[in-house]
ROFI-266151 format. One record per atom (N, C-alpha, C): atom name; x, z, y; residue number from 1. Coordinates in steps of 0.05 Angstrom, whole numbers, plus 5000, padded with zeros to 4 digits. Example, Ala and Ser with C-alpha at 12.3 -4.5 7.8 and 13.67 -1.06 7.14 Angstrom:
# residues 2
+------+------+------+------+------+
! name !   px !   pz !   py ! resi !
+------+------+------+------+------+
!    N ! 5264 ! 5156 ! 4886 !    1 !
!   CA ! 5246 ! 5156 ! 4910 !    1 !
!    C ! 5264 ! 5156 ! 4934 !    1 !
!    N ! 5257 ! 5142 ! 4955 !    2 !
!   CA ! 5273 ! 5143 ! 4979 !    2 !
!    C ! 5258 ! 5157 ! 5001 !    2 !
+------+------+------+------+------+
This chain:
# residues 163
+------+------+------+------+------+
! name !   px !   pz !   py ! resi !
+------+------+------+------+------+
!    N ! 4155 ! 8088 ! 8831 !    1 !
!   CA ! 4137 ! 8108 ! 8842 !    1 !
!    C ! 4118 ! 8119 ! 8821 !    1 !
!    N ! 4114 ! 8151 ! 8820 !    2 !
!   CA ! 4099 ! 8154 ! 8803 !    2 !
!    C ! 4071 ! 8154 ! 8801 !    2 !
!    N ! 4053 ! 8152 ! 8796 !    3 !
!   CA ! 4014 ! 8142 ! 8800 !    3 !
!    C ! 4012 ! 8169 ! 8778 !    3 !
!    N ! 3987 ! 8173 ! 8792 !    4 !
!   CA ! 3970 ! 8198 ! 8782 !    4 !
!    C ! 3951 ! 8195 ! 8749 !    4 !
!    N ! 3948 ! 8198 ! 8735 !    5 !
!   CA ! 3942 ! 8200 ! 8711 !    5 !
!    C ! 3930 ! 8218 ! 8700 !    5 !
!    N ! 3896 ! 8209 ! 8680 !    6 !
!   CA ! 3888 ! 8239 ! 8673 !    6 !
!    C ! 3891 ! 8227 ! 8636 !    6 !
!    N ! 3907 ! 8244 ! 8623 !    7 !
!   CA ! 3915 ! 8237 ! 8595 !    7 !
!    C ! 3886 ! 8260 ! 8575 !    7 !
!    N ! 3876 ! 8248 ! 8559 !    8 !
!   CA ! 3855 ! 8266 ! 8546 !    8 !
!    C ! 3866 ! 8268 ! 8525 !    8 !
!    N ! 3879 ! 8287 ! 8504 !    9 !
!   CA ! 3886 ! 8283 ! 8483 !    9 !
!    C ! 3863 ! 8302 ! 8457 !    9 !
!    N ! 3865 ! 8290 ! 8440 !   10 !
!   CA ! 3842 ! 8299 ! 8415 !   10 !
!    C ! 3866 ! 8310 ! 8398 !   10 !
!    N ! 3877 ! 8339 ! 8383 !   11 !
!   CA ! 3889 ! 8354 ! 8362 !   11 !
!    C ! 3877 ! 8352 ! 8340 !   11 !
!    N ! 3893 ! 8356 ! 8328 !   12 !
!   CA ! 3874 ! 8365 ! 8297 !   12 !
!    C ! 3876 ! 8397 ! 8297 !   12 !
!    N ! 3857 ! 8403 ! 8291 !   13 !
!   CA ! 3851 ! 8435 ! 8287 !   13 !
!    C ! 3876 ! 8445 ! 8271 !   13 !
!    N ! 3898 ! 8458 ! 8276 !   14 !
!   CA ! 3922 ! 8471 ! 8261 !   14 !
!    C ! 3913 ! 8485 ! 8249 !   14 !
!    N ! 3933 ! 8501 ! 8234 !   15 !
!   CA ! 3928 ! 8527 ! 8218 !   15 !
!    C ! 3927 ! 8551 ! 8237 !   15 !
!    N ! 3942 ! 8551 ! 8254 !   16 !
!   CA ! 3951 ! 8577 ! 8276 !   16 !
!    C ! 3954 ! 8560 ! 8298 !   16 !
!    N ! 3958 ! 8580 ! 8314 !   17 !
!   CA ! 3959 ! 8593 ! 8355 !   17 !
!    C ! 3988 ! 8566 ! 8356 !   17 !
!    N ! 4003 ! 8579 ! 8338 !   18 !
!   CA ! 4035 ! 8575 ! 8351 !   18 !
!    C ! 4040 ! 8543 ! 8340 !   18 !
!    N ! 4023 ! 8534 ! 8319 !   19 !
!   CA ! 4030 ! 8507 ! 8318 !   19 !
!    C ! 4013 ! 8494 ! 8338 !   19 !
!    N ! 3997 ! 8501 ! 8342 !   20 !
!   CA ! 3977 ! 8478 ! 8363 !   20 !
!    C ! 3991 ! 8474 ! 8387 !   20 !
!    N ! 4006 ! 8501 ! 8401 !   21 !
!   CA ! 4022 ! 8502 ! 8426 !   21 !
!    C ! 4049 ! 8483 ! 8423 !   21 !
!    N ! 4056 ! 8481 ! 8397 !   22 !
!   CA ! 4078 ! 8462 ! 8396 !   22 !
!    C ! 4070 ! 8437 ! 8389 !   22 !
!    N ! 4053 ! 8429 ! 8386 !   23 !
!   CA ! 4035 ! 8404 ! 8383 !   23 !
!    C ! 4033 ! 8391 ! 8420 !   23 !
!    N ! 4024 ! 8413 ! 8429 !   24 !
!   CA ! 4019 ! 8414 ! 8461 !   24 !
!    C ! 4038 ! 8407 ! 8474 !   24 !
!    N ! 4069 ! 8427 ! 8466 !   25 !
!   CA ! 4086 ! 8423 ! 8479 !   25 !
!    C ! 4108 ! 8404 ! 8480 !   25 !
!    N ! 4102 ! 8386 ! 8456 !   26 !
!   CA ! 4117 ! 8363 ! 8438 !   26 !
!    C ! 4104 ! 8339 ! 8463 !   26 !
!    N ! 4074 ! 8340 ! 8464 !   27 !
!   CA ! 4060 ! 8323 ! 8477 !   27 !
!    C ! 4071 ! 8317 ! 8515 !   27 !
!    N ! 4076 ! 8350 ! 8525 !   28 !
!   CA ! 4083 ! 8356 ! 8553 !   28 !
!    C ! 4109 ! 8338 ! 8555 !   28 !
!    N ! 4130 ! 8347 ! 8534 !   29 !
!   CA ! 4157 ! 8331 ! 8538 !   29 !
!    C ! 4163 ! 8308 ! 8537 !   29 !
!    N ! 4140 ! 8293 ! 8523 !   30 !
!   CA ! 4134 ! 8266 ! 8516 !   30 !
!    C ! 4126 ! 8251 ! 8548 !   30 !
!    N ! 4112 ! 8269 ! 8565 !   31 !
!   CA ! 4106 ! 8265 ! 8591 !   31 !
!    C ! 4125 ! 8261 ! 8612 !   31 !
!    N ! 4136 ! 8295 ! 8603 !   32 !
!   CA ! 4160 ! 8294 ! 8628 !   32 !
!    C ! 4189 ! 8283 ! 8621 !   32 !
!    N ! 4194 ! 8268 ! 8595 !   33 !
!   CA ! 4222 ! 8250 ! 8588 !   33 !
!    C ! 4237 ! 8258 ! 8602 !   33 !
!    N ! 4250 ! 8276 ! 8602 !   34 !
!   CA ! 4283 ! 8281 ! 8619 !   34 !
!    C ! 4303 ! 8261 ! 8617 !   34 !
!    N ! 4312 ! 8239 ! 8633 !   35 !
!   CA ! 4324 ! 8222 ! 8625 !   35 !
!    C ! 4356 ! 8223 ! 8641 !   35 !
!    N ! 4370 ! 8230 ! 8637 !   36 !
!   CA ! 4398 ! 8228 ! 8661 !   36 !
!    C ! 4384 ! 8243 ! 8679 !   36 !
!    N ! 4376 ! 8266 ! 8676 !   37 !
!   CA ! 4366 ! 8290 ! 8697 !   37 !
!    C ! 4344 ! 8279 ! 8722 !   37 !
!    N ! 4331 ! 8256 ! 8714 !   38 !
!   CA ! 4312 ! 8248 ! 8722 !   38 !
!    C ! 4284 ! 8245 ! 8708 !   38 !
!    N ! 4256 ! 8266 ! 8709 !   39 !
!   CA ! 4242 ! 8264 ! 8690 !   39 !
!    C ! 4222 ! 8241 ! 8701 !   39 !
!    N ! 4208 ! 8238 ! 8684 !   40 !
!   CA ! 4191 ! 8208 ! 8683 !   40 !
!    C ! 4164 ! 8211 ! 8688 !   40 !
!    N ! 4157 ! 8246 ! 8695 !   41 !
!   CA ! 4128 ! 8243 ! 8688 !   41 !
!    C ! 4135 ! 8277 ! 8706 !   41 !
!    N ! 4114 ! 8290 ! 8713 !   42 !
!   CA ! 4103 ! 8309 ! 8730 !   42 !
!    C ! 4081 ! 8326 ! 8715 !   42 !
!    N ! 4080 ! 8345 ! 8703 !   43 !
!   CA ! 4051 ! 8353 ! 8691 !   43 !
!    C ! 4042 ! 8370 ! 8718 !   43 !
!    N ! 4013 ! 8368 ! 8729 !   44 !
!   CA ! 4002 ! 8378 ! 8748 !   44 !
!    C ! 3985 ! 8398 ! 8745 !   44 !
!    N ! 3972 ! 8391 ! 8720 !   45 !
!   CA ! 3953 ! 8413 ! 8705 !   45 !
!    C ! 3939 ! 8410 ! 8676 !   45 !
!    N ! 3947 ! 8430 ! 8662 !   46 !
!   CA ! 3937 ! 8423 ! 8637 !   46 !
!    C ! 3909 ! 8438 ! 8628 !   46 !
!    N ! 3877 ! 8430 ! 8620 !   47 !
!   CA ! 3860 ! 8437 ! 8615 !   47 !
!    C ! 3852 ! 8446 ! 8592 !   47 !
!    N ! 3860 ! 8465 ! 8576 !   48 !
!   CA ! 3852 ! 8471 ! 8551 !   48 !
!    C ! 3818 ! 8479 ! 8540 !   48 !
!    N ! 3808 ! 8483 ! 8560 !   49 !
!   CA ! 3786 ! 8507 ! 8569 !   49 !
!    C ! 3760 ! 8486 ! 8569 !   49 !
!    N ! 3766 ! 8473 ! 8581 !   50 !
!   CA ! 3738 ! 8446 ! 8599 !   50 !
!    C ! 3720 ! 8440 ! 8565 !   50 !
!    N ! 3737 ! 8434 ! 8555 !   51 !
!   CA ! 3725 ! 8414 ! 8532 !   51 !
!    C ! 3734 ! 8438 ! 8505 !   51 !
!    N ! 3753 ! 8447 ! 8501 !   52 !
!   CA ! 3765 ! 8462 ! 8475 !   52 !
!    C ! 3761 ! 8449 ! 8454 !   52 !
!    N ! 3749 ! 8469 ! 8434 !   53 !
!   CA ! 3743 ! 8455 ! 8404 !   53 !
!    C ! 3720 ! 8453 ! 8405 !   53 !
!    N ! 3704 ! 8425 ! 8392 !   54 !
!   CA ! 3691 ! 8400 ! 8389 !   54 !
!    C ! 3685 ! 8395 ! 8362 !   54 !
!    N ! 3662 ! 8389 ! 8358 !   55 !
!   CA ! 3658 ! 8378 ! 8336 !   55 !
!    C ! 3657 ! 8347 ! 8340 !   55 !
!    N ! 3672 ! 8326 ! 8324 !   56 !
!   CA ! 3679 ! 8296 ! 8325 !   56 !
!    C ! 3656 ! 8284 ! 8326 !   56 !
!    N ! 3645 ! 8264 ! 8335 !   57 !
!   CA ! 3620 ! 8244 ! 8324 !   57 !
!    C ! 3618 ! 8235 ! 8296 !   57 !
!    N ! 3647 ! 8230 ! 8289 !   58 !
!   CA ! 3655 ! 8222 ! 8259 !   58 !
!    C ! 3673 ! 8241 ! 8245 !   58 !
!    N ! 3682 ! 8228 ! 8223 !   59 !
!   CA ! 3702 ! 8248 ! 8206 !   59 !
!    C ! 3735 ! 8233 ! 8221 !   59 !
!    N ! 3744 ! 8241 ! 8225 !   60 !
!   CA ! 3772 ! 8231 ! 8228 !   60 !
!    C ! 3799 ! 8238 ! 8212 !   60 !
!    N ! 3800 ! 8225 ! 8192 !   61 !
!   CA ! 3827 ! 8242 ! 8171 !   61 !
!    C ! 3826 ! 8254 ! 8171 !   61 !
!    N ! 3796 ! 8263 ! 8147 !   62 !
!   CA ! 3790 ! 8293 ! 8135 !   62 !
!    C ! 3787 ! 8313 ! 8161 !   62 !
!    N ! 3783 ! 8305 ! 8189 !   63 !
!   CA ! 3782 ! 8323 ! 8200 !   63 !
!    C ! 3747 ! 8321 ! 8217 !   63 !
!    N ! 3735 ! 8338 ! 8216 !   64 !
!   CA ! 3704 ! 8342 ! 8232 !   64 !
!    C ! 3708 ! 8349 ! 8260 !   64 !
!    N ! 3724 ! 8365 ! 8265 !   65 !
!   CA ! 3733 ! 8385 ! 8292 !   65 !
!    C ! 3756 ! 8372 ! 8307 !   65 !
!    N ! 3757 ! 8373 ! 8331 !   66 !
!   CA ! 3777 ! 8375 ! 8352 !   66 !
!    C ! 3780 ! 8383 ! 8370 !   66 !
!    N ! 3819 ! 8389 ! 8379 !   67 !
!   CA ! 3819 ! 8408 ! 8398 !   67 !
!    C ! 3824 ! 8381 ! 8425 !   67 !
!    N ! 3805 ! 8388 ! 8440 !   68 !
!   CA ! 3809 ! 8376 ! 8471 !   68 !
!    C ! 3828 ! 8386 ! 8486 !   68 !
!    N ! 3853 ! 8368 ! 8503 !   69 !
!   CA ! 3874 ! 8373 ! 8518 !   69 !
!    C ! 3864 ! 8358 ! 8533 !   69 !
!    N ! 3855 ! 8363 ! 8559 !   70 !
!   CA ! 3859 ! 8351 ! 8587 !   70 !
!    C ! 3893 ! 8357 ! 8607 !   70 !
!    N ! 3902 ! 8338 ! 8606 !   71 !
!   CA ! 3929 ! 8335 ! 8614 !   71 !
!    C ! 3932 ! 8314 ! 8648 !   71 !
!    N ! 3938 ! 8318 ! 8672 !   72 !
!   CA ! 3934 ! 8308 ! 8697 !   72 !
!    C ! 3964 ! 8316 ! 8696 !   72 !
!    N ! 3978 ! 8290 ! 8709 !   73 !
!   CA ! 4012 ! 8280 ! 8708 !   73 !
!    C ! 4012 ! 8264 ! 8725 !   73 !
!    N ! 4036 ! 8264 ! 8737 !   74 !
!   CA ! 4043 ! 8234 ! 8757 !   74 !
!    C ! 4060 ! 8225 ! 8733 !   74 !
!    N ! 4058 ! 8199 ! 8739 !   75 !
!   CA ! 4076 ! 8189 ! 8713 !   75 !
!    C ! 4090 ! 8165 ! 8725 !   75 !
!    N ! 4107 ! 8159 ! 8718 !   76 !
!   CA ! 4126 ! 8123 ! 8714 !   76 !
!    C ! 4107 ! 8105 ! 8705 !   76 !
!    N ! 4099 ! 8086 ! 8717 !   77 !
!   CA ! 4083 ! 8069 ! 8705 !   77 !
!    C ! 4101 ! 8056 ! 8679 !   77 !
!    N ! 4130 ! 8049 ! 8685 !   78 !
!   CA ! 4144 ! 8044 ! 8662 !   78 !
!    C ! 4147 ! 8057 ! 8636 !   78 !
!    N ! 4141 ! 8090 ! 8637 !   79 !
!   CA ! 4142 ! 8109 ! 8619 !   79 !
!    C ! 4112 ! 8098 ! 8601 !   79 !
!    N ! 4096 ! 8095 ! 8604 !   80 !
!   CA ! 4076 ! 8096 ! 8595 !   80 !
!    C ! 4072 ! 8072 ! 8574 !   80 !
!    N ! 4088 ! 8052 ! 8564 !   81 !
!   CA ! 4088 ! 8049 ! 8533 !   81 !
!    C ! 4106 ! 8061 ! 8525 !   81 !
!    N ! 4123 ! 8072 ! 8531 !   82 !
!   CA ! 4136 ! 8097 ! 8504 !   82 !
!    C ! 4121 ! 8122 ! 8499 !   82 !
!    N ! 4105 ! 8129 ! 8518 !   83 !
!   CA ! 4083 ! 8149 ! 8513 !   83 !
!    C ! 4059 ! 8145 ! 8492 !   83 !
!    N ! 4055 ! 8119 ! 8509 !   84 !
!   CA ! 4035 ! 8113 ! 8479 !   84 !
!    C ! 4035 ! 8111 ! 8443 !   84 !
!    N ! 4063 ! 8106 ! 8446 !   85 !
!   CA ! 4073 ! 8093 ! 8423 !   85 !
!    C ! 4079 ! 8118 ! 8414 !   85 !
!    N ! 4091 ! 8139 ! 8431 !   86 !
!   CA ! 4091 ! 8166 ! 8414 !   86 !
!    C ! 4067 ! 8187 ! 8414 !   86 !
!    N ! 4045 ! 8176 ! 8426 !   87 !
!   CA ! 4018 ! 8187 ! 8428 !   87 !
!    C ! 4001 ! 8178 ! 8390 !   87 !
!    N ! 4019 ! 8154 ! 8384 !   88 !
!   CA ! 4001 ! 8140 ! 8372 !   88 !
!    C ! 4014 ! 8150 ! 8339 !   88 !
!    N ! 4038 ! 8155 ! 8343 !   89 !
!   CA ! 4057 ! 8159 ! 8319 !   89 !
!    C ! 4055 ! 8193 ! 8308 !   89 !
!    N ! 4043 ! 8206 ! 8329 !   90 !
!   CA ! 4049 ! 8228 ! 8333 !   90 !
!    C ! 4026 ! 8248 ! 8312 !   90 !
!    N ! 4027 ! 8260 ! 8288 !   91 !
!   CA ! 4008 ! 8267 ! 8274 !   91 !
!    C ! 3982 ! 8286 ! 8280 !   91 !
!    N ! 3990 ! 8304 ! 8292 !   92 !
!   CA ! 3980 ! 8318 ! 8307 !   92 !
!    C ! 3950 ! 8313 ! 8316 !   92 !
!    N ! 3961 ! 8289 ! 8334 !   93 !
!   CA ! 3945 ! 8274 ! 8356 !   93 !
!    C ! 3915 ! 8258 ! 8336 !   93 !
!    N ! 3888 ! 8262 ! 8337 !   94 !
!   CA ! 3871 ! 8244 ! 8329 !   94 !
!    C ! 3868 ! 8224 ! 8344 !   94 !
!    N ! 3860 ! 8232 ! 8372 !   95 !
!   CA ! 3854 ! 8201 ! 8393 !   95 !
!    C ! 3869 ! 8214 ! 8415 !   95 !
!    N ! 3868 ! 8191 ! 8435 !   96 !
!   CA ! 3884 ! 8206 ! 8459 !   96 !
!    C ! 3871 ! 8177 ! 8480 !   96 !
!    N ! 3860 ! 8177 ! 8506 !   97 !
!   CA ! 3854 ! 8165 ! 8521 !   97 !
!    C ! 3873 ! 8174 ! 8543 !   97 !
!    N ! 3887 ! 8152 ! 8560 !   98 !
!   CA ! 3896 ! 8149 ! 8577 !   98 !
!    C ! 3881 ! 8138 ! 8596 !   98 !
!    N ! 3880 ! 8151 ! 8631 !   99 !
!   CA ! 3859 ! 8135 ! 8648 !   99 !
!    C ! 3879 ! 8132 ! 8670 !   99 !
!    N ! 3879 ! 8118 ! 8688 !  100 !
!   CA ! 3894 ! 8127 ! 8722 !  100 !
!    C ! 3871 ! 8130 ! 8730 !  100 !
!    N ! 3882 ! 8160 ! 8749 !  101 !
!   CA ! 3867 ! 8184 ! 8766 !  101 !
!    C ! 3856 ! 8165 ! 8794 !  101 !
!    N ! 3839 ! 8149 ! 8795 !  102 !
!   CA ! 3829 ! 8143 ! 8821 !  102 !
!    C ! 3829 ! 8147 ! 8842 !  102 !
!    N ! 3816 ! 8187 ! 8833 !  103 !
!   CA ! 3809 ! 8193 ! 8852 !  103 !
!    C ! 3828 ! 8211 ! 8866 !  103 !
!    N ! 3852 ! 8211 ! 8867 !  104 !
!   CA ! 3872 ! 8218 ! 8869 !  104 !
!    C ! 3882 ! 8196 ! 8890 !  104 !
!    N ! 3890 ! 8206 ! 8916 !  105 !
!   CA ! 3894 ! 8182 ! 8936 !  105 !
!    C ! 3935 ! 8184 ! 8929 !  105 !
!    N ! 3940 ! 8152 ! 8936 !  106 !
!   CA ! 3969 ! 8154 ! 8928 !  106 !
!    C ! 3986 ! 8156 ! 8951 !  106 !
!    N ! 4008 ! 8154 ! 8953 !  107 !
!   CA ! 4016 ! 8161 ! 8980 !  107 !
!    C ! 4030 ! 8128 ! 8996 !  107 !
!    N ! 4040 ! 8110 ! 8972 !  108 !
!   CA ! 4032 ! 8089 ! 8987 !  108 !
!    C ! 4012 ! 8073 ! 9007 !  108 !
!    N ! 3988 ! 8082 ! 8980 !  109 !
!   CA ! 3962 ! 8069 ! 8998 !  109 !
!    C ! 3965 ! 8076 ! 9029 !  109 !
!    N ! 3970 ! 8104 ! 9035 !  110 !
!   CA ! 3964 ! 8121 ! 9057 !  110 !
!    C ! 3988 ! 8106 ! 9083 !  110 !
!    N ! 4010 ! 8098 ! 9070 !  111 !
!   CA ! 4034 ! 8088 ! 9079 !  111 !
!    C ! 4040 ! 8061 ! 9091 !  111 !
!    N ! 4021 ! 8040 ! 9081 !  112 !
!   CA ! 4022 ! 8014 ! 9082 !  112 !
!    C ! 3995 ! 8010 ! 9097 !  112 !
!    N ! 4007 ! 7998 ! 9122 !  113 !
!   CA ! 3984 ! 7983 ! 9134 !  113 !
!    C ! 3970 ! 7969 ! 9129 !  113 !
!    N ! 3944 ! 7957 ! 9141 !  114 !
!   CA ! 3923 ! 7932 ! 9121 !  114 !
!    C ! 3935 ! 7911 ! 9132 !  114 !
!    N ! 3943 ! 7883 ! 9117 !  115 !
!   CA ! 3941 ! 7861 ! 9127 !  115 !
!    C ! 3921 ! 7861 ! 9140 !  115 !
!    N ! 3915 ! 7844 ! 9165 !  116 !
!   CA ! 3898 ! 7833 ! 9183 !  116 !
!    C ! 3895 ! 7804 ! 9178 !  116 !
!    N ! 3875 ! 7793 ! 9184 !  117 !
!   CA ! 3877 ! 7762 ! 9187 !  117 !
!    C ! 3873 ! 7752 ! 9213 !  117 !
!    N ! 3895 ! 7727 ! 9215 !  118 !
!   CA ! 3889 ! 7719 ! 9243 !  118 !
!    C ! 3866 ! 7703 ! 9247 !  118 !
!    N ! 3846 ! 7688 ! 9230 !  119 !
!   CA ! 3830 ! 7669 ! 9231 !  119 !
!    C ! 3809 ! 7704 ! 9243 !  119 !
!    N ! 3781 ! 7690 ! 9258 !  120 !
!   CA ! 3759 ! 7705 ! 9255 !  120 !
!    C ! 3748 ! 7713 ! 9232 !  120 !
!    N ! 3740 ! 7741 ! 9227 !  121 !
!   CA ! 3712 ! 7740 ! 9215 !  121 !
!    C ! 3693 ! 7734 ! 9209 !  121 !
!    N ! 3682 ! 7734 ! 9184 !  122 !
!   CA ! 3662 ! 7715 ! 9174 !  122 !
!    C ! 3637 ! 7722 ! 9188 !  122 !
!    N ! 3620 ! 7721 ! 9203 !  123 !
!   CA ! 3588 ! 7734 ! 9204 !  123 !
!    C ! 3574 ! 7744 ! 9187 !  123 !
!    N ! 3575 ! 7767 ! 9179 !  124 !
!   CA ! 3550 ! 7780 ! 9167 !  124 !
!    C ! 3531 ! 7766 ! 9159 !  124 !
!    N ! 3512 ! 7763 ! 9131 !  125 !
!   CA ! 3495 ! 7753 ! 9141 !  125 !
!    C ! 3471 ! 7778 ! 9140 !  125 !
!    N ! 3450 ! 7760 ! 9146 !  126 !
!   CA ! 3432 ! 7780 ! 9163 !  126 !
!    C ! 3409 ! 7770 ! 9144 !  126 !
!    N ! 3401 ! 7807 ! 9127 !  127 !
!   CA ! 3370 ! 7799 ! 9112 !  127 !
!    C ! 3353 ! 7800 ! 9130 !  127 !
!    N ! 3326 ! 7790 ! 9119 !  128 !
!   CA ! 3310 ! 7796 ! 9127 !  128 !
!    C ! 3301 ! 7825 ! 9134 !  128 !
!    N ! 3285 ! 7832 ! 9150 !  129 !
!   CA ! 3269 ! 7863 ! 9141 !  129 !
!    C ! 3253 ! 7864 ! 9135 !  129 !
!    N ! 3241 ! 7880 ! 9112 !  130 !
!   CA ! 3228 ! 7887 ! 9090 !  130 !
!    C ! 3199 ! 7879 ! 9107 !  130 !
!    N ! 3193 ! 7893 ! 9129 !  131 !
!   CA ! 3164 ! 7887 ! 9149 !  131 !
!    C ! 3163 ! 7867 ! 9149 !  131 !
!    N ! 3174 ! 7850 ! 9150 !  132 !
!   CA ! 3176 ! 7823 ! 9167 !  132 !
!    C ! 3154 ! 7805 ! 9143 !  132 !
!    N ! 3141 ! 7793 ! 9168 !  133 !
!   CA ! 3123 ! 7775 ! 9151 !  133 !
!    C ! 3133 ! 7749 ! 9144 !  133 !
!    N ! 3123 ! 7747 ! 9111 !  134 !
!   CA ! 3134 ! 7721 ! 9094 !  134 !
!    C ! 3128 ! 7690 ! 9108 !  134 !
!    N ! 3150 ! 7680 ! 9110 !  135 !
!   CA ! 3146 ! 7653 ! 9110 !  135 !
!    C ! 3112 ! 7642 ! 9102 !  135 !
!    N ! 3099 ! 7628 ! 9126 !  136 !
!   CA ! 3085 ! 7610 ! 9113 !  136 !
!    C ! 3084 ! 7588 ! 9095 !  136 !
!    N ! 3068 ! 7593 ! 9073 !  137 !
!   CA ! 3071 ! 7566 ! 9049 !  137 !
!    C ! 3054 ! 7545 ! 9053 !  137 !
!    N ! 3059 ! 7527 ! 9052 !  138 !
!   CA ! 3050 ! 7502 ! 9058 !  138 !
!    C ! 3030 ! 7491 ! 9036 !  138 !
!    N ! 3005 ! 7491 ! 9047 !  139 !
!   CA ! 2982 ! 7488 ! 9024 !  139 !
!    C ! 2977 ! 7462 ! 9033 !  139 !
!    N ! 2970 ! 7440 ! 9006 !  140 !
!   CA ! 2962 ! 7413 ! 9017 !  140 !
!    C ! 2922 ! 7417 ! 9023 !  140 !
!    N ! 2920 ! 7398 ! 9033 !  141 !
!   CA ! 2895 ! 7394 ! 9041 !  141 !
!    C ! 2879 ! 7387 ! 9018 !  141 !
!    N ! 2856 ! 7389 ! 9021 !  142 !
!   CA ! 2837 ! 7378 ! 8998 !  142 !
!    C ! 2836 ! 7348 ! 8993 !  142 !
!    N ! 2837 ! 7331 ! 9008 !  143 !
!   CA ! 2837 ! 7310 ! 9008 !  143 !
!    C ! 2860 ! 7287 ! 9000 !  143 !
!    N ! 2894 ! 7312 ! 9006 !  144 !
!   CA ! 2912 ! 7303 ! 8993 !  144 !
!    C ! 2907 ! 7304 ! 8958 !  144 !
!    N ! 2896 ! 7318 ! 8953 !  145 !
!   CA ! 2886 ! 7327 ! 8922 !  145 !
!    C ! 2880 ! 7307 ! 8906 !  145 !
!    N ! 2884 ! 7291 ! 8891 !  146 !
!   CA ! 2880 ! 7268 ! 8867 !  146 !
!    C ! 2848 ! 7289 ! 8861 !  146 !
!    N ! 2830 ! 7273 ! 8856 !  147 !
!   CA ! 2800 ! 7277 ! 8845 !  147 !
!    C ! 2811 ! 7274 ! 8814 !  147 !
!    N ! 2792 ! 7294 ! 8800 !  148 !
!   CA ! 2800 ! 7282 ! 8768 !  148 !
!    C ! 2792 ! 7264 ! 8753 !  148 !
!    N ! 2773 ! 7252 ! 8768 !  149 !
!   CA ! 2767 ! 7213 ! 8755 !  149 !
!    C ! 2795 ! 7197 ! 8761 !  149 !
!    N ! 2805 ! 7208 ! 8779 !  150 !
!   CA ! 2832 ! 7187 ! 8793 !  150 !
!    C ! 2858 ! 7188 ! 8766 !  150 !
!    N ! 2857 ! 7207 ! 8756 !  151 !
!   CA ! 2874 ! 7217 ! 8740 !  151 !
!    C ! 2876 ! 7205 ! 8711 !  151 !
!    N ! 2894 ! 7188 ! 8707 !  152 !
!   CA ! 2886 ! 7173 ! 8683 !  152 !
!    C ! 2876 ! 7192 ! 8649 !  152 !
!    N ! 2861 ! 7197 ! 8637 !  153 !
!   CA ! 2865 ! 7217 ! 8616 !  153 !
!    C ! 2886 ! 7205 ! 8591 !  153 !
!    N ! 2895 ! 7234 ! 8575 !  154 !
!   CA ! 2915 ! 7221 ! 8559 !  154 !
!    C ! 2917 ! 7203 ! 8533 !  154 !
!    N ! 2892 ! 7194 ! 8534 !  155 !
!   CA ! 2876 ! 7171 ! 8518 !  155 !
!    C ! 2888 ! 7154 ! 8524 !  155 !
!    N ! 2886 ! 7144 ! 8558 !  156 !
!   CA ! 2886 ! 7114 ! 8564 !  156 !
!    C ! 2908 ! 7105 ! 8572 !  156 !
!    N ! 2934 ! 7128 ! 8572 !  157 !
!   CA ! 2965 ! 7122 ! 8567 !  157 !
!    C ! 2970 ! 7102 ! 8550 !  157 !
!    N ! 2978 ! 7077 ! 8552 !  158 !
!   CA ! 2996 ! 7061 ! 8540 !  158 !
!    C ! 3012 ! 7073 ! 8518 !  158 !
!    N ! 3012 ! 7071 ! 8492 !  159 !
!   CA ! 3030 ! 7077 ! 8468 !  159 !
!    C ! 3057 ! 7055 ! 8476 !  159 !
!    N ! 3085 ! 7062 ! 8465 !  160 !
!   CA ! 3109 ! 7044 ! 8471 !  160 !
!    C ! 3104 ! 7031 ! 8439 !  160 !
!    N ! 3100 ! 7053 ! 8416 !  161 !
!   CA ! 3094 ! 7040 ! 8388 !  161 !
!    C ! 3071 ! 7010 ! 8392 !  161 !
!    N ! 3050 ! 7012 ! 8406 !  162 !
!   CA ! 3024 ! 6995 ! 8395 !  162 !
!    C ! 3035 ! 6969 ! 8403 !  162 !
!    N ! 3050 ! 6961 ! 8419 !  163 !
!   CA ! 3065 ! 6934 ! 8428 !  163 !
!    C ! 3079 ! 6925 ! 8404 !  163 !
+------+------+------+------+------+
């Protein structure tokens, strides 16, 4: 089953229009793998626009600039280490982050009932409320109180050495 995916890919700034698009489009086929007339991957929407060209935080192999590809695919979960591995090989490519789309509901989830349990439910537990007045603390009396004559001072401690 295929799961939803948002692929970010980082270019290196080309010379021209028509190599970057085949940079792009090297990347799309890498997605959709035609395999025995079954493809492996779905492109849903590609974002050129959101992010574009970028200046890097760092230098990246001689490069300062990059072009941002936002790429959203259903994909093969199985497809996705040969993607990488050609994400990674691929010259073109500076960085490339792969995420699964969350927020993208799947159609299993939607499909599969919740286990139930037959034991009860646990009880809630129950805070306090914020108004609610604090526990009384338990103050000793004056008279429970040692006087400080009662209190031996740390003079008249026994040494374990003086024995």
């Amino acid at each position: 089953m295929k799961r939803p995916y948002e692929i970010t890919v980082v270019l290196r700034i080309l010379s021209n229009e028509d190599e970057t698009q085949a940079a792009i489009n090297q990347v799309v086929a890498w997605i959709e793998n035609k395999r025995s007339g079954e493809t492996s991957g779905i492109i849903t929407r590609i974002d050129r626009t959101r992010l574009g060209r970028r200046k890097l935080a760092y230098e990246i192999d001689g490069q300062r600039d990059g072009l941002y590809i936002l790429i959203y695919a259903d994909i093969e979960p199985a497809h996705m280490h040969e993607l990488d591995l050609n994400l990674k090989l691929y010259n073109p490519v500076l960085r490339f982050l792969i995420i699964r789309d969350e927020s993208k509901p799947e159609d299993e989830k939607a499909a599969k009932p919740r286990r139930t349990s037959s034991a009860a439910p646990a009880p809630a537990a129950v805070a306090p409320a914020a108004d609610a007045a604090p526990e009384a603390i338990a103050v000793p009396d004056a008279e429970d109180i040692p006087a400080a004559d009662d209190v031996p001072a740390a003079d008249d401690t026994p040494d374990a050495d003086a024995e």
